[in-house]
C-alpha positions as CSV (number, residue, x, y, z in Angstrom):
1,X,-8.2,10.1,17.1
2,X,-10.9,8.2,15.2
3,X,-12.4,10.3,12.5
4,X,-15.8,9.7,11.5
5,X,-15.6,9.5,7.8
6,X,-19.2,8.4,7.2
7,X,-20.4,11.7,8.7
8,X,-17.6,14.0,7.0
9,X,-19.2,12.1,3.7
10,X,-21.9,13.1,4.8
11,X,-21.6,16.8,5.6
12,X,-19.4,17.5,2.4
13,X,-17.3,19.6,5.0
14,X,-13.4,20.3,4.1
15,X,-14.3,18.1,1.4
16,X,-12.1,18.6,-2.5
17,X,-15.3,19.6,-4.8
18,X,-15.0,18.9,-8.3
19,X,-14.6,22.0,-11.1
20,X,-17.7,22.7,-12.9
21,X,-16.4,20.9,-16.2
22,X,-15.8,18.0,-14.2
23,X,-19.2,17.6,-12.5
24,X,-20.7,18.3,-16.2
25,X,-18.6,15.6,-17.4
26,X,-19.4,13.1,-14.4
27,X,-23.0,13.7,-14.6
28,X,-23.0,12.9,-18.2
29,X,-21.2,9.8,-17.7
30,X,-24.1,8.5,-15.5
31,X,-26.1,8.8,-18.5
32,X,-26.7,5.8,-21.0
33,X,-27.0,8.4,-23.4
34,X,-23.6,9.5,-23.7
35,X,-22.0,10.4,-27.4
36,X,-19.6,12.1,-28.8
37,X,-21.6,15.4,-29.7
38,X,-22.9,16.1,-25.5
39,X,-19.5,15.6,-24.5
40,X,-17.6,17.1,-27.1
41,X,-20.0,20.4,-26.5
42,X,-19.3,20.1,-22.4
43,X,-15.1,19.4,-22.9
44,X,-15.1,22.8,-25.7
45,X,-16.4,24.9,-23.3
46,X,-12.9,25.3,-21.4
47,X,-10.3,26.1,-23.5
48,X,-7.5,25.1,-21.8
49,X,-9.1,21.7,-21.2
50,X,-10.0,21.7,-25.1
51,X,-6.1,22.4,-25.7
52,X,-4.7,19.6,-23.3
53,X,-6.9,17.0,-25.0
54,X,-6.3,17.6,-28.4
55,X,-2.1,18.0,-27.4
56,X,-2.3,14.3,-25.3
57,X,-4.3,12.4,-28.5
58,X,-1.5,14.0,-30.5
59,X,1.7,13.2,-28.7
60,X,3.4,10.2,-28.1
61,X,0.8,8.1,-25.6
62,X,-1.2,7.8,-28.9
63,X,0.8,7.7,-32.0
64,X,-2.0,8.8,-34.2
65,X,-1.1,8.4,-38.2
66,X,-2.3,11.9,-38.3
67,X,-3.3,15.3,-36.7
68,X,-6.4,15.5,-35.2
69,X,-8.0,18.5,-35.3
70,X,-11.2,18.6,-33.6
71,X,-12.5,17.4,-29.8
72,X,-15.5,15.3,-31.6
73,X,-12.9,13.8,-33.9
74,X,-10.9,12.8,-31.0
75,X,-13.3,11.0,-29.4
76,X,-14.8,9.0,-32.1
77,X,-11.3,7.9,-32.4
78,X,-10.9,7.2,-28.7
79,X,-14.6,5.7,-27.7
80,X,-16.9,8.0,-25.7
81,X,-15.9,5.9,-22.7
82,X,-11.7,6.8,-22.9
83,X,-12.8,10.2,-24.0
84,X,-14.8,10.8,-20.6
85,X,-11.9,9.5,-18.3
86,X,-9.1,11.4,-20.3
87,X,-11.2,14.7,-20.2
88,X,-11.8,14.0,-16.3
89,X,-7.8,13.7,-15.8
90,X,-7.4,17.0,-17.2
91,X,-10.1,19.2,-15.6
92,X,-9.8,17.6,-12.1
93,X,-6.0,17.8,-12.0
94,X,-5.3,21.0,-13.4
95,X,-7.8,22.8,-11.7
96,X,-6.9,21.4,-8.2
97,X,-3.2,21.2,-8.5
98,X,-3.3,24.7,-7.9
99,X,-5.3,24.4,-4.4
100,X,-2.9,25.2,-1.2
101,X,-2.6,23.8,2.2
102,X,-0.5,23.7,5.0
103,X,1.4,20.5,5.7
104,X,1.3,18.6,2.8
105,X,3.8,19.3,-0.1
106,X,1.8,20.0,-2.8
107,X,4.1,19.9,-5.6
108,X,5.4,16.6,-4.6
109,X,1.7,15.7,-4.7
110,X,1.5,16.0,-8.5
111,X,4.1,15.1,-9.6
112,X,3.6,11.8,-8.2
113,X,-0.2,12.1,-9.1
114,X,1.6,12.9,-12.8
115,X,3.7,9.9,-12.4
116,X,1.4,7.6,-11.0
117,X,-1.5,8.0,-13.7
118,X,0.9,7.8,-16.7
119,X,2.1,4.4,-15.1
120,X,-1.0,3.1,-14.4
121,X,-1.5,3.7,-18.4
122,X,1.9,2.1,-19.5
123,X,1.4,-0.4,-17.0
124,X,-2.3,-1.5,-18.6
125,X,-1.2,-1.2,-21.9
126,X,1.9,-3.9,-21.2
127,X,-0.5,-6.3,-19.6
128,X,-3.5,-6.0,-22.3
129,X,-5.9,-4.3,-20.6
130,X,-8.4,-2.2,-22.5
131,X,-9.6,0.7,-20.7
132,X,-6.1,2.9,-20.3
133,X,-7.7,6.4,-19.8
134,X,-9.6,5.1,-16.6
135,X,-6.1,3.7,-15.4
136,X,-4.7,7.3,-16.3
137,X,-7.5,8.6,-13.9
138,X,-7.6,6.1,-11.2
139,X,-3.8,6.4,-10.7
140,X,-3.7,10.0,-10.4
141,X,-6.3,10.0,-8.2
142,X,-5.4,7.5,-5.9
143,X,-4.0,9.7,-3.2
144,X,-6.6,12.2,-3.3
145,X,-7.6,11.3,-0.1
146,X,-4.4,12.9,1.6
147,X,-6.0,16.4,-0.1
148,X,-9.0,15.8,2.2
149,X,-6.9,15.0,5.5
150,X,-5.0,18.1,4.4
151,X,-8.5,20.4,4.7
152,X,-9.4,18.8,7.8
153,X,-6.3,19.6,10.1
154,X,-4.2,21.4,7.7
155,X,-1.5,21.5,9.6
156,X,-1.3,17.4,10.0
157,X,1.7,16.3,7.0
158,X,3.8,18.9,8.6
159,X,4.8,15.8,10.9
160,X,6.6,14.2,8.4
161,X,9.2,16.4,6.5
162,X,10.6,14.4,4.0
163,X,8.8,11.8,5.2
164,X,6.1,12.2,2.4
165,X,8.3,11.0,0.1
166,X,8.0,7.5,1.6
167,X,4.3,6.3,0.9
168,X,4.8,4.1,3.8
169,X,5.4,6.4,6.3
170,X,2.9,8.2,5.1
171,X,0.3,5.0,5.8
172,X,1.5,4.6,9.4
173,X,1.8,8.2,10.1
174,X,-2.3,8.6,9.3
175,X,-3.2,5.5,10.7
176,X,-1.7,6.1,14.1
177,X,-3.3,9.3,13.8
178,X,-7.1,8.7,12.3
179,X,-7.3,4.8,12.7
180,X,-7.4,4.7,8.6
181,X,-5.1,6.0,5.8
182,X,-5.9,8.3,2.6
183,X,-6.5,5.0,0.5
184,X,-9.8,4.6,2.1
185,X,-10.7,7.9,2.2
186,X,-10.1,8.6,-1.2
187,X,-12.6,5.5,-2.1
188,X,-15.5,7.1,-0.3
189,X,-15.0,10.6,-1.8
190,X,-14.6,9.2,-5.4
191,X,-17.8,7.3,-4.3
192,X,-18.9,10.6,-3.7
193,X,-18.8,11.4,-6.7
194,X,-20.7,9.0,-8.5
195,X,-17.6,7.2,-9.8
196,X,-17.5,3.7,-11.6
197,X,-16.6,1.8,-8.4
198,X,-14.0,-0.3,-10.3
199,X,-12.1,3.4,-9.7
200,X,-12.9,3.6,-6.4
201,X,-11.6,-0.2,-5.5
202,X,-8.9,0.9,-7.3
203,X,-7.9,3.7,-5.2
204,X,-9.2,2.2,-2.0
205,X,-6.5,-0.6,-2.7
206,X,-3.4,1.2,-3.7
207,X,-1.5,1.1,-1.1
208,X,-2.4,-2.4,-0.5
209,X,-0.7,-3.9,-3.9
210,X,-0.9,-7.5,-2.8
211,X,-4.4,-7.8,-1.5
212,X,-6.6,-10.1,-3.4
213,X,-9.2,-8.8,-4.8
214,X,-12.9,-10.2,-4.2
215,X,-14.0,-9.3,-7.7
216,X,-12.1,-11.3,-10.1
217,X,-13.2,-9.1,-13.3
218,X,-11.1,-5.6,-12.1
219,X,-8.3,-7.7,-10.2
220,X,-6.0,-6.8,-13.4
221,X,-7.4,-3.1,-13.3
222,X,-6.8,-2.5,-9.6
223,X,-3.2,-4.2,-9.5
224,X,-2.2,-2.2,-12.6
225,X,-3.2,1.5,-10.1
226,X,-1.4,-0.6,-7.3
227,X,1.7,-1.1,-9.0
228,X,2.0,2.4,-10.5
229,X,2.5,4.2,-7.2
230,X,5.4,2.0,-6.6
231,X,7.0,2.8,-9.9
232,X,6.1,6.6,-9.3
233,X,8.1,6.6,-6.2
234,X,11.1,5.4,-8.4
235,X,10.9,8.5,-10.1
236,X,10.5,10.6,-7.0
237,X,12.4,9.3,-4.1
238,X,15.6,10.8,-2.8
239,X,17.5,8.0,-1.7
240,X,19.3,6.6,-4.4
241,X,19.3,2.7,-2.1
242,X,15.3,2.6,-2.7
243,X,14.7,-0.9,-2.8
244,X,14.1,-1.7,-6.7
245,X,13.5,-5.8,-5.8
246,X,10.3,-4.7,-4.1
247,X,8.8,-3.3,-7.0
248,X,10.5,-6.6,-9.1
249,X,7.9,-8.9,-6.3
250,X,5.1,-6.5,-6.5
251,X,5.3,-6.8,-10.3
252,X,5.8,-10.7,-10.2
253,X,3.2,-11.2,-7.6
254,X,0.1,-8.9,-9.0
255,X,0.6,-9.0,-12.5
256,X,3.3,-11.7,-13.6
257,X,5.7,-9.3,-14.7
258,X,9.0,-10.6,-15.0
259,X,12.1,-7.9,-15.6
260,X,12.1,-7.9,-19.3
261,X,8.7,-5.8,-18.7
262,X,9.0,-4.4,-16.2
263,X,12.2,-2.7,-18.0
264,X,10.1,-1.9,-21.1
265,X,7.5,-0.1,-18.8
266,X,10.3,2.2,-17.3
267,X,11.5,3.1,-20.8
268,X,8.1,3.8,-22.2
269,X,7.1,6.4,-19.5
270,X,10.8,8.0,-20.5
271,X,9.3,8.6,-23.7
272,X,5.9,9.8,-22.3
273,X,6.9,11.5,-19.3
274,X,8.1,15.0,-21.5
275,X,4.9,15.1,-23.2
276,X,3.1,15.1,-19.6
277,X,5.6,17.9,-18.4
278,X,4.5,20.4,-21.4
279,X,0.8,19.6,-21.0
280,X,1.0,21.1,-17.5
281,X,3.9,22.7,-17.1
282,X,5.7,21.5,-14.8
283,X,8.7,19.2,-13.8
284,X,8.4,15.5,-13.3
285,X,11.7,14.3,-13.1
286,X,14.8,16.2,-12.6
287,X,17.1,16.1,-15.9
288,X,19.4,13.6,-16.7
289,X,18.0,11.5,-14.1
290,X,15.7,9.2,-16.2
291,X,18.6,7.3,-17.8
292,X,20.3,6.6,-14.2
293,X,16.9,5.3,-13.3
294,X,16.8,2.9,-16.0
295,X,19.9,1.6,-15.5
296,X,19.9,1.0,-11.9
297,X,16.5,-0.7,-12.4
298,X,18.2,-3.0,-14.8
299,X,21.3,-3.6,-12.7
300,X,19.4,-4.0,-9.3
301,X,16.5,-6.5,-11.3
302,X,19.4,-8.4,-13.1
303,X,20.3,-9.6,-9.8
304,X,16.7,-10.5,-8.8
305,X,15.8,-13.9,-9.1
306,X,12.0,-13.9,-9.6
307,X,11.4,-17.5,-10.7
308,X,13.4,-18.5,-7.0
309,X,11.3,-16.1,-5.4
310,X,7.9,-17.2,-6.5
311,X,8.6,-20.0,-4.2
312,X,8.4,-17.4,-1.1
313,X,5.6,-15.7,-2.8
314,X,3.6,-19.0,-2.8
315,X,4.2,-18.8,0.9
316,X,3.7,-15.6,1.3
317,X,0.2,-15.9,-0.4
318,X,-1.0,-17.0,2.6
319,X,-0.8,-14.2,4.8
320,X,-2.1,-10.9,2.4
321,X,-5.6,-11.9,4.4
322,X,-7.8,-14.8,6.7
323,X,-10.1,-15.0,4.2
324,X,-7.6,-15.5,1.3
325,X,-6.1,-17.7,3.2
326,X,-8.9,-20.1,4.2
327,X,-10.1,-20.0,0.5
328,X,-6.6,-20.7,-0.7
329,X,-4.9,-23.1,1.6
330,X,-7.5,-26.1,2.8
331,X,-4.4,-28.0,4.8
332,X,-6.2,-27.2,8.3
333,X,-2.8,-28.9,10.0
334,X,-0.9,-25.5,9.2
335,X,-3.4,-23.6,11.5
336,X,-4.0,-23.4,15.2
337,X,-7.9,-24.4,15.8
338,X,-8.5,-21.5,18.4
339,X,-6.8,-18.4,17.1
340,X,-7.5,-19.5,12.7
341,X,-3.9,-18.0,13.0
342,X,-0.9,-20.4,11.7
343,X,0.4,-23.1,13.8
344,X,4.7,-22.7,15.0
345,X,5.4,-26.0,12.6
346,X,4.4,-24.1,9.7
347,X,5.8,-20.6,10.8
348,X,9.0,-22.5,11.3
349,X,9.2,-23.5,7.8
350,X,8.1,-20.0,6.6
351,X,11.0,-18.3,8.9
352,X,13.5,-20.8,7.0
353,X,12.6,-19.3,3.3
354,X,12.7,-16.3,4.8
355,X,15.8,-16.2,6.3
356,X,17.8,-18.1,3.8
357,X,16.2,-15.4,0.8
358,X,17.0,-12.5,3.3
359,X,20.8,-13.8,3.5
360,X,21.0,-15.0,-0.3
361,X,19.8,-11.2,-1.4
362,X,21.1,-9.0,1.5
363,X,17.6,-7.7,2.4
364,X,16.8,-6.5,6.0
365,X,14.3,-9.0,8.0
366,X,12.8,-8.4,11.4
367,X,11.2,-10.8,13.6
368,X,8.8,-10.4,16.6
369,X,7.9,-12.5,20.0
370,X,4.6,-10.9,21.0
371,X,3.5,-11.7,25.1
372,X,0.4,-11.2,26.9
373,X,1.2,-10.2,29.6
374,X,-0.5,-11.5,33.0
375,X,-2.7,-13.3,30.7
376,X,-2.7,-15.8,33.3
377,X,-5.0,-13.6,35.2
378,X,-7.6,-14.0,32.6
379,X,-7.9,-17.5,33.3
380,X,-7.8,-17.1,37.3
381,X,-10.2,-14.2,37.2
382,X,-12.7,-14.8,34.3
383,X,-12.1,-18.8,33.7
384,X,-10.4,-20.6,30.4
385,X,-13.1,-20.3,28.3
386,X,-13.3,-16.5,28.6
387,X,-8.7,-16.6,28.1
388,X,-9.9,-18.5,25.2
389,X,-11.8,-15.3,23.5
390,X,-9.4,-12.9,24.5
391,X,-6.6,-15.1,22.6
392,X,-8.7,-14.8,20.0
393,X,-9.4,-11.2,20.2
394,X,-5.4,-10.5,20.6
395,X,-4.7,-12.8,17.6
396,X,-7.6,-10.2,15.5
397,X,-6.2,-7.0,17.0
398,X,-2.3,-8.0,16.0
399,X,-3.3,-9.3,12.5
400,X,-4.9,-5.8,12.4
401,X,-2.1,-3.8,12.6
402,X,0.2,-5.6,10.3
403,X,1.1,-5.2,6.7
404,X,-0.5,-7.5,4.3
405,X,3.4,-8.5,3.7
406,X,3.8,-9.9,7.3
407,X,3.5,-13.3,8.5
408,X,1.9,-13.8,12.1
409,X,1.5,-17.5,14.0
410,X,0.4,-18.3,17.4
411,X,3.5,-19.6,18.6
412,X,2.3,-21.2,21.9
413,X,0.2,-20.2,24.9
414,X,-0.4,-16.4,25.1
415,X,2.5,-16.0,22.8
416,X,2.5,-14.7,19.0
417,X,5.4,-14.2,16.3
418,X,5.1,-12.3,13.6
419,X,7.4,-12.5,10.6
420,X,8.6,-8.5,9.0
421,X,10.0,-9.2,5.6
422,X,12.1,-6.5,3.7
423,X,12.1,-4.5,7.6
424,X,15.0,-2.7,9.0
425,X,15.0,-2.6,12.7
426,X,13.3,1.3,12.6
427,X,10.0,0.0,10.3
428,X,10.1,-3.3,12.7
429,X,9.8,-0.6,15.9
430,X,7.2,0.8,14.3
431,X,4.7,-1.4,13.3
432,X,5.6,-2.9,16.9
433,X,4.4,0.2,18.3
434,X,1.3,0.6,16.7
435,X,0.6,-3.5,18.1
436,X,1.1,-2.1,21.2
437,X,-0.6,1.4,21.0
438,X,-3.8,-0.5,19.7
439,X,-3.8,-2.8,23.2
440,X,-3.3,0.0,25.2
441,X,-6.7,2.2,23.8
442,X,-9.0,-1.0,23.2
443,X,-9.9,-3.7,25.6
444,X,-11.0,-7.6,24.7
445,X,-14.7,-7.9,24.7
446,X,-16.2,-11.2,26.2
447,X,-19.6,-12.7,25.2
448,X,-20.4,-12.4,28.9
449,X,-20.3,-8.8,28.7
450,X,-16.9,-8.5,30.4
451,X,-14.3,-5.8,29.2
452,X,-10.6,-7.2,29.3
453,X,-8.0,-4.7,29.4
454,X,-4.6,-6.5,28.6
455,X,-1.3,-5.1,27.6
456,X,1.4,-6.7,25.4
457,X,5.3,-6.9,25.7
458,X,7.4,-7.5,22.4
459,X,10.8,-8.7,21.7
460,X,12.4,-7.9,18.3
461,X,15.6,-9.6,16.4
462,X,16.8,-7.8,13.0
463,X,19.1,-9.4,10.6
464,X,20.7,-7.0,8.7
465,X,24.5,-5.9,7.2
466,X,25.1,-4.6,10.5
467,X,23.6,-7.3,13.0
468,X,24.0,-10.4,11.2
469,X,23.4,-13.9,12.7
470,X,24.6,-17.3,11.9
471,X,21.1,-19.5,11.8
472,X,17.7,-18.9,12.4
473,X,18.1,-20.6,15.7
474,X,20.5,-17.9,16.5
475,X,17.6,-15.4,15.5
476,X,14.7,-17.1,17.1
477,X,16.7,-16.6,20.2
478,X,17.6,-13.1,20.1
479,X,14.0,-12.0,19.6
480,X,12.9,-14.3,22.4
481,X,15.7,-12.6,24.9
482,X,13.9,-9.6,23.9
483,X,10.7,-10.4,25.1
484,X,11.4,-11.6,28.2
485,X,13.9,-8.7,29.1
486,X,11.2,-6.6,28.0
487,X,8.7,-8.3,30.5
488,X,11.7,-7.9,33.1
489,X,11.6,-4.3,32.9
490,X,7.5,-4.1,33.8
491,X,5.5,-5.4,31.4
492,X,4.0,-3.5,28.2
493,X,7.6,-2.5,26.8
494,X,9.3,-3.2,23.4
495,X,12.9,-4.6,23.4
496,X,15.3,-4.6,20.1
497,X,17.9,-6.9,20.7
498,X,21.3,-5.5,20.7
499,X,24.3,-8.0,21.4
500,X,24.8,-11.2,22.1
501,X,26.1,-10.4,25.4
502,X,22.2,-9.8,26.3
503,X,20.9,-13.4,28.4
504,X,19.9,-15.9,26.7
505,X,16.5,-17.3,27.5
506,X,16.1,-21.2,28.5
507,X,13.4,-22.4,26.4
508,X,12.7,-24.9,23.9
509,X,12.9,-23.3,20.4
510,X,13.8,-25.8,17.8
């Protein structure tokens, strides 16, 4: 179901309001006369809000040499600007933490938007960057978006289960629902609300760590929000085999931190994360479990080799968008002239760093053969110039559903492969699934007016503990025995390959 966000904007319907103390302190911020008397007579108005700002400039996020005493005292110290932010954190968050809903686990909700916001600080402060109340905000809020899905169908996270406390899931579970995820919706709302729009980038791009920014002066600001939901889910997620080297790349690839820092981050928010627990009473991290956190991040990044791996990143640079890519890389032999996608030379080469990191580091990697099928009838019915637009349009509408980690080439013909770094066969199904979902409910336009309905069969080959193979050869021609023994079986079908008992096909793949 497509939801019409514009209009819900709009309407203001099942839309999060602000608390009166917030809108106050939002409307004065869109003022150029802001000072330190207006908003130090809006903040003591609210007691409790009074109390949580003068506890947080007191504990250990600020060090002060001494006491302060007063709300105006605290914000000459802090700037008007921090002081705004800070006070914004605290009457937003603990007035709507204590909304309800129906599917979505609210608790978990907080604590990660706990989690995430003191991150977002620790992670500013690390990298120099000077305006670490807005980062406390802007990571907080950056899944605020999920309270408005929540209003709409309340009933909608019930789907997931423990599920929410996988982020991605999360993304693919609302996109295959609404056509967008909670990242984008929480931009418009926060837009909404008359919010600097560095915030509002911020939280738009969250769950998109890797993108590259448009706007060079808030890259820092936005990658610092990215990169503290990933070290929130650290703190929060159950299974004790959550990939730490992602967050190591992450770190490397938005911000240049290497593990030394990346370490030093972690212990800093041990030493903050108490203080946040008293100012709102409630339980971040289960006892004890901060230590074990710290050392398996050290044990698991110890192993990590991120100077080797910026030599995948550099290759993986190329595929976070098309029009990073076209700025970025200007060797037009590496593309294919119709699709703009990559060429099979250069997705050959890629595959190969790929493969031989995935086997160095034992991470999971997934590939995928992607078929038109009948495409052939294209060109009969419609003629090559109008095949040649729908190749196009496929090439757009695959790109589209991917992760800004993937890697997709035209690989010949009507034929596409797409690279699934860090994918287990279940996450490879899935984004497979949604490929084929979005061919099925949209057809290829032509400029002749035409309408195109064309369905896609996909082949898949996992490399993992459990399924390992010798080459990527070997690999290359699992996945393609998968396509073509999913085309066997009627066209529009997905087909994991299982042994190497299934046929393989004969076709020139080296």
């Amino acid at each position: 179901m497509k939801l019409d966000i514009e209009a819900l904007m709009q309407s203001g319907t099942n839309l999060p309001s602000p608390p009166d103390v917030a809108k106050q302190i939002i409307q004065l911020a869109t003022h150029s006369e802001l000072n330190a008397d207006c908003l130090s007579d809006v903040i003591s108005t609210d007691p409790a809000l009074t109390s949580k700002f003068l506890r947080i400039v007191n504990s250990a996020m600020y060090a002060t040499s001494k006491e302060v005493g007063s709300i105006k005292h605290a914000i000459v110290i802090m700037g008007t600007n921090a002081a705004t932010s800070l006070a914004l954190s605290f009457s937003l968050i603990d007035t709507m933490r204590h909304q309800i809903g129906g599917g979505l686990d609210y608790r978990l909700y907080w604590r990660r938007a706990l989690l995430s916001g003191t991150a977002a600080r620790v992670i500013g402060e690390t990298v120099g960057e000077a305006d670490l109340e807005e980062l406390f905000l802007a990571g907080q809020l950056q899944d605020i978006g999920m309270l408005v899905l929540d209003k709409i169908e309340p009933g909608f996270y019930c789907g997931l289960n423990q599920g929410q406390y996988e982020q991605e899931k999360v993304i693919l579970f609302e996109q295959k629902s609404y056509e967008v995820d909670h990242s984008y919706i929480g931009g418009l709302l926060l837009r909404k609300w008359n919010f600097p729009e560095r915030t509002c980038l911020a939280v738009e791009s969250s769950h998109d760590s890797l993108k590259l920014v448009n706007n060079v002066s808030v890259t820092k600001f936005v990658h610092c929000v990215g990169l503290s939901g990933h070290i929130a889910d650290l703190f929060l997620n159950r299974n004790e085999s959550m990939d730490h080297s992602r967050i190591a790349k992450v770190a490397y690839k938005c911000l240049q931190l290497e593990k030394k820092k990346i370490q030093e981050i972690l212990k800093r928010m041990s030493v903050i994360i108490p203080d946040i627990e008293s100012m709102f009473s409630t339980s971040l991290v289960r006892s004890g479990e901060i230590q074990g956190i710290l050392e398996k991040a050290s044990d698991v990044m110890v192993v990590r080799n991120l100077q080797a791996q910026k030599t995948i990143d550099d290759l993986q640079t190329a595929t976070i968008s098309l029009e990073a890519r076209t700025r970025v890389l200007e060797d037009i032999s590496r593309r294919d002239p119709l699709t703009g996608l990559y060429n099979r030379r250069h997705f050959e080469a890629v595959l190969a760093a790929y493969f031989e990191e995935a086997v160095n580091n034992g991470y999971p990697l997934s590939i995928a053969f992607l078929n038109l099928d009948n495409f052939k009838n294209v060109n009969d019915i419609y003629g090559y110039a109008a095949g040649d637009q729908v190749l196009m349009s496929a090439a757009h509408m695959i790109k589209r559903s991917l992760r800004n980690s993937d890697f997709i080439a035209r690989y010949c013909g009507e034929e596409f492969v797409v690279i699934l770094p860090d994918s287990a066969e279940r996450v490879a199904v899935e984004i497979c699934e949604r490929i084929q979902n979005s061919f099925r409910e949209q057809s290829h336009k032509l400029s002749q007016g035409w309408d195109v309905p064309l369905t896609i069969s996909i082949g898949i080959a996992t490399n993992t503990d459990g399924r390992q193979f010798e080459n990527v050869g070997e690999m290359l021609n699992a996945a393609d025995s998968a396509v073509y023994e999913a085309k066997d079986s009627g066209h529009d079908n997905c087909q994991v390959y299982l042994t190497k008992q299934m046929a393989p096909v004969a076709r020139n793949l080296h």
